[in-house]
VEXVEX-164875 format. One record per residue (C-alpha): residue number from 0; residue in three letters; x, y, z. Coordinates in nm, 4 decimals, padded with zeros to 6 digits. Example, Ala and Ser with C-alpha at 12.3 -4.5 7.8 and 13.67 -1.06 7.14 Angstrom:
// residues 2
<pt><num>0</num><residuo>ala</residuo><X>01.2300</X><Y>-00.4500</Y><Z>00.7800</Z></pt>
<pt><num>1</num><residuo>ser</residuo><X>01.3670</X><Y>-00.1060</Y><Z>00.7140</Z></pt>
// end
This chain:
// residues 81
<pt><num>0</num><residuo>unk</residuo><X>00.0000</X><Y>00.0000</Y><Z>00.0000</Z></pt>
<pt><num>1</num><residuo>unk</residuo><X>00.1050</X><Y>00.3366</Y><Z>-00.0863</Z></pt>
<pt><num>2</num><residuo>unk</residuo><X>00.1359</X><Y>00.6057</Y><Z>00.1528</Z></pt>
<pt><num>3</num><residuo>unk</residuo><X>00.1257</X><Y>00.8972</Y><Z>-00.0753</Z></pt>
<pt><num>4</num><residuo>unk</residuo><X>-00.1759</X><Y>01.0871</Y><Z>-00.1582</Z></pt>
<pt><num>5</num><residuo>unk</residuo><X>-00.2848</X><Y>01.0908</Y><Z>-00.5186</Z></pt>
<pt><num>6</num><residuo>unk</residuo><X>-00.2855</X><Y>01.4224</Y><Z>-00.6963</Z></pt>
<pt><num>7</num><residuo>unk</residuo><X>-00.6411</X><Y>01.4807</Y><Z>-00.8882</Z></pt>
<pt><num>8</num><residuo>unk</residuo><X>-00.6969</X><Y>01.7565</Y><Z>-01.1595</Z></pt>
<pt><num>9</num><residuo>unk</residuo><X>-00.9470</X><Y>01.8877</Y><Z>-01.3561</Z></pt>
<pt><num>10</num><residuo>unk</residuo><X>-00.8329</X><Y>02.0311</Y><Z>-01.6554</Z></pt>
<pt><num>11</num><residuo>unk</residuo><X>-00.9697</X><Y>02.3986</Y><Z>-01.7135</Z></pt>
<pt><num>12</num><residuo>unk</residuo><X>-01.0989</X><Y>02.3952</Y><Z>-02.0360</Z></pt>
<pt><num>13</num><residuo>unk</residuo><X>-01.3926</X><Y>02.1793</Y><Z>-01.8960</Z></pt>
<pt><num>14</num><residuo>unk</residuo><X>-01.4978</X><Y>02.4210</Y><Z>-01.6635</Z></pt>
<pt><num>15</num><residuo>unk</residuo><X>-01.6988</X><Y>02.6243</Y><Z>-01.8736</Z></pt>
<pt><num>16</num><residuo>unk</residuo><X>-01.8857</X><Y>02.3148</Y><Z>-02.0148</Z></pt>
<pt><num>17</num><residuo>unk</residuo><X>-01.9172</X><Y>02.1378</Y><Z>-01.6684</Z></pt>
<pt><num>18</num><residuo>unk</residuo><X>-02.1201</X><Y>02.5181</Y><Z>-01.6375</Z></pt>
<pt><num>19</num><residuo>unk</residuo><X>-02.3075</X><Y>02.4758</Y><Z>-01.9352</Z></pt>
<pt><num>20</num><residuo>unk</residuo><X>-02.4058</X><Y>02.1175</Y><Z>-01.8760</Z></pt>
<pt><num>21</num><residuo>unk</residuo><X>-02.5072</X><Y>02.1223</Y><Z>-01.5125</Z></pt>
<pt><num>22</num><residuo>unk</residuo><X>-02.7025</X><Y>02.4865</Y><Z>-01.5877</Z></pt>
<pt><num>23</num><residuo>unk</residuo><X>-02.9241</X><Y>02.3016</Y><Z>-01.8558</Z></pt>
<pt><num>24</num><residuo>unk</residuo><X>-02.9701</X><Y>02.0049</Y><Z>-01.6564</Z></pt>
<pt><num>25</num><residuo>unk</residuo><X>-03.0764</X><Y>02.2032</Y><Z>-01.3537</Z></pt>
<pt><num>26</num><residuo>unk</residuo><X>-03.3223</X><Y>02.3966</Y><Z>-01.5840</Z></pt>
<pt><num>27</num><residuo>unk</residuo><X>-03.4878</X><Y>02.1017</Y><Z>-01.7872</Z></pt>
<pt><num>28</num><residuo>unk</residuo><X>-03.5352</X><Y>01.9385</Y><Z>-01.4182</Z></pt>
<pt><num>29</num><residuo>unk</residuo><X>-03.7222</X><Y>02.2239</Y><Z>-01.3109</Z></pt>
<pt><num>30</num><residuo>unk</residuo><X>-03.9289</X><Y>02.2537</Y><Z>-01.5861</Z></pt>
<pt><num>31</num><residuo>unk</residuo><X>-04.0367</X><Y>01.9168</Y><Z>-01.5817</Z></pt>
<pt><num>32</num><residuo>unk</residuo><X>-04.1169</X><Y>01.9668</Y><Z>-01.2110</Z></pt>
<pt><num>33</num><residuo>unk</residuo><X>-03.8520</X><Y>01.8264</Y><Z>-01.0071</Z></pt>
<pt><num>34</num><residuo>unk</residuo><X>-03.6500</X><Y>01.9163</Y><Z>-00.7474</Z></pt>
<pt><num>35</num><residuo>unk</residuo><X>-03.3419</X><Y>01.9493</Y><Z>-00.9786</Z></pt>
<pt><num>36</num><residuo>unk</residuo><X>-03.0893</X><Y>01.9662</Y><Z>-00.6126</Z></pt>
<pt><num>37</num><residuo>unk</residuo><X>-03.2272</X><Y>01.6369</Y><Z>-00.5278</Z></pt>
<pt><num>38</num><residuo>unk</residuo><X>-03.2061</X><Y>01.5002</Y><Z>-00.8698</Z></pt>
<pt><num>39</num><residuo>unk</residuo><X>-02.8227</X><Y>01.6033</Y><Z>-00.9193</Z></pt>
<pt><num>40</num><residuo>unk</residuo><X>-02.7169</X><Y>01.4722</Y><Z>-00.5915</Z></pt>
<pt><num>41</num><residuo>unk</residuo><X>-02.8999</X><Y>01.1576</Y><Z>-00.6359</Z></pt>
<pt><num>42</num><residuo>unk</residuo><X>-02.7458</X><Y>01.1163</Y><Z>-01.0027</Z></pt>
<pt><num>43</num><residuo>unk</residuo><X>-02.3770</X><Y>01.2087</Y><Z>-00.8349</Z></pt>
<pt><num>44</num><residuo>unk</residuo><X>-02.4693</X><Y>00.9804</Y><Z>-00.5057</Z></pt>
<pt><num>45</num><residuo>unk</residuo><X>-02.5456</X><Y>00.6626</Y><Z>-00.7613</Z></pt>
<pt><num>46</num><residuo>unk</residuo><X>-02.4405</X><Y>00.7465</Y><Z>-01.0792</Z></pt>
<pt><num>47</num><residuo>unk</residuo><X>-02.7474</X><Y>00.6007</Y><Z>-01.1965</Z></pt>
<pt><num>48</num><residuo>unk</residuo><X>-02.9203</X><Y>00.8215</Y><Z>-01.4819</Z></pt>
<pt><num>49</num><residuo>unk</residuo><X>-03.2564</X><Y>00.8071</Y><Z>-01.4135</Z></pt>
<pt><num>50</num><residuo>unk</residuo><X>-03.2489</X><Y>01.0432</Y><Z>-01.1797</Z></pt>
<pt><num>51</num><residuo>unk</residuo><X>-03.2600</X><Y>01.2844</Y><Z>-01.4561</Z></pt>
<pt><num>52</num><residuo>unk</residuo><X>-03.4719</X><Y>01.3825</Y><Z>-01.7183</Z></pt>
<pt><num>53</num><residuo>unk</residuo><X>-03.4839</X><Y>01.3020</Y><Z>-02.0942</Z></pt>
<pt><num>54</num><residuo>unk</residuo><X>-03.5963</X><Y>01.5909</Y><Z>-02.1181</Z></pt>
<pt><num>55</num><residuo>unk</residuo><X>-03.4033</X><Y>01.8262</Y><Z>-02.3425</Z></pt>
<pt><num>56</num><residuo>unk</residuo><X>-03.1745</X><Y>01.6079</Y><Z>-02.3819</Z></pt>
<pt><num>57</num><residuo>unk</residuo><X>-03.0128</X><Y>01.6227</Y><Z>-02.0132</Z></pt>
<pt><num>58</num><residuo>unk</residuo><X>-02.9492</X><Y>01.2799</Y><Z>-01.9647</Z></pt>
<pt><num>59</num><residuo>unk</residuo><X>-02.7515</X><Y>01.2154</Y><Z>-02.2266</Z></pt>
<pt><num>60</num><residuo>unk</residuo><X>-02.6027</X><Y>01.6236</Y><Z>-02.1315</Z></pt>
<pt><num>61</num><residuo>unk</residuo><X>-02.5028</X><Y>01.4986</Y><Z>-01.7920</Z></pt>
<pt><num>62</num><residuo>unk</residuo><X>-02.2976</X><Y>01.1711</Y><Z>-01.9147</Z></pt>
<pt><num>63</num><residuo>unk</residuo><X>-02.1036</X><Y>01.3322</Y><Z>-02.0941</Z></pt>
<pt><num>64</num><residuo>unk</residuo><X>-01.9545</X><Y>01.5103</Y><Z>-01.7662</Z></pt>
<pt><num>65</num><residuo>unk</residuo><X>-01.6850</X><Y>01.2684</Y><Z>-01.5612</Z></pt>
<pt><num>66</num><residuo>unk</residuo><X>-01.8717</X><Y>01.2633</Y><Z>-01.2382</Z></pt>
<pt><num>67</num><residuo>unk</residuo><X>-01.5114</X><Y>01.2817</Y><Z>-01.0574</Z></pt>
<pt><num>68</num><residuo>unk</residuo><X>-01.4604</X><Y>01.5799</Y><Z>-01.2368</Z></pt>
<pt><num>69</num><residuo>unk</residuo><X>-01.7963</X><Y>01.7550</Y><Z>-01.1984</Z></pt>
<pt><num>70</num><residuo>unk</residuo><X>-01.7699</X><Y>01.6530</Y><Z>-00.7384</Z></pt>
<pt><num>71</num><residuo>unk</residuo><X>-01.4342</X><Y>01.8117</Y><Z>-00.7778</Z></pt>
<pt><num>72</num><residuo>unk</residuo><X>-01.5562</X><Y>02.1295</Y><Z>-00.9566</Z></pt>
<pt><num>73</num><residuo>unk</residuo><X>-01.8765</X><Y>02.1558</Y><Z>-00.7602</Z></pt>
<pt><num>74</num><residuo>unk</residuo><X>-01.6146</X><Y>02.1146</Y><Z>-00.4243</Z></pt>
<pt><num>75</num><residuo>unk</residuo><X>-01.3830</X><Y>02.4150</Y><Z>-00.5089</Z></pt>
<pt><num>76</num><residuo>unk</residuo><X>-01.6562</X><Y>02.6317</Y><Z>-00.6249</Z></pt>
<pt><num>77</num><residuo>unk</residuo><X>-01.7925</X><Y>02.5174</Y><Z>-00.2967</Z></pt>
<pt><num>78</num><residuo>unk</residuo><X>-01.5499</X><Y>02.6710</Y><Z>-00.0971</Z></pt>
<pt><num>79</num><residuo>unk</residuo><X>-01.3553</X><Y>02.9556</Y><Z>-00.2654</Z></pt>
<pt><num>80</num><residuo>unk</residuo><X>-01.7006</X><Y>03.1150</Y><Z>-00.4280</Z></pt>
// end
């Protein structure tokens, strides 16, 4: 077993799309009626995606994202925004 910790980074050029992405899943959630907080979390919690809508497309939106990638962004923005 390895005592170091692992180094993890997002490269910044998908910043802007994570954005985009998680924006128009967040909106086609809401428009469909759900609680699009509970949705996300539940789709980053299982990575299962049913938890979000067909609905303009955001299922298919939100696998695009690396769900590593997207808990890291959504950390940092988290705590230095």
């Amino acid at each position: 077993m390895d005592d170091n910790t692992i180094k993890f980074a997002v490269p910044m050029e998908h910043e802007q799309e994570m954005k985009h992405i998680l924006s128009t899943v967040y909106q086609s959630l809401t428009e469909k009626g759900y609680n699009p907080i509970n949705q996300i979390v539940g789709y980053l919690l299982s990575e299962d995606p049913t938890y979000i809508t067909n609905y303009n497309n955001a299922r298919s939106l939100i696998c695009k994202l690396d769900r590593d990638e997207l808990l890291q962004e959504l950390v940092r923005h988290y705590l230095f925004n």
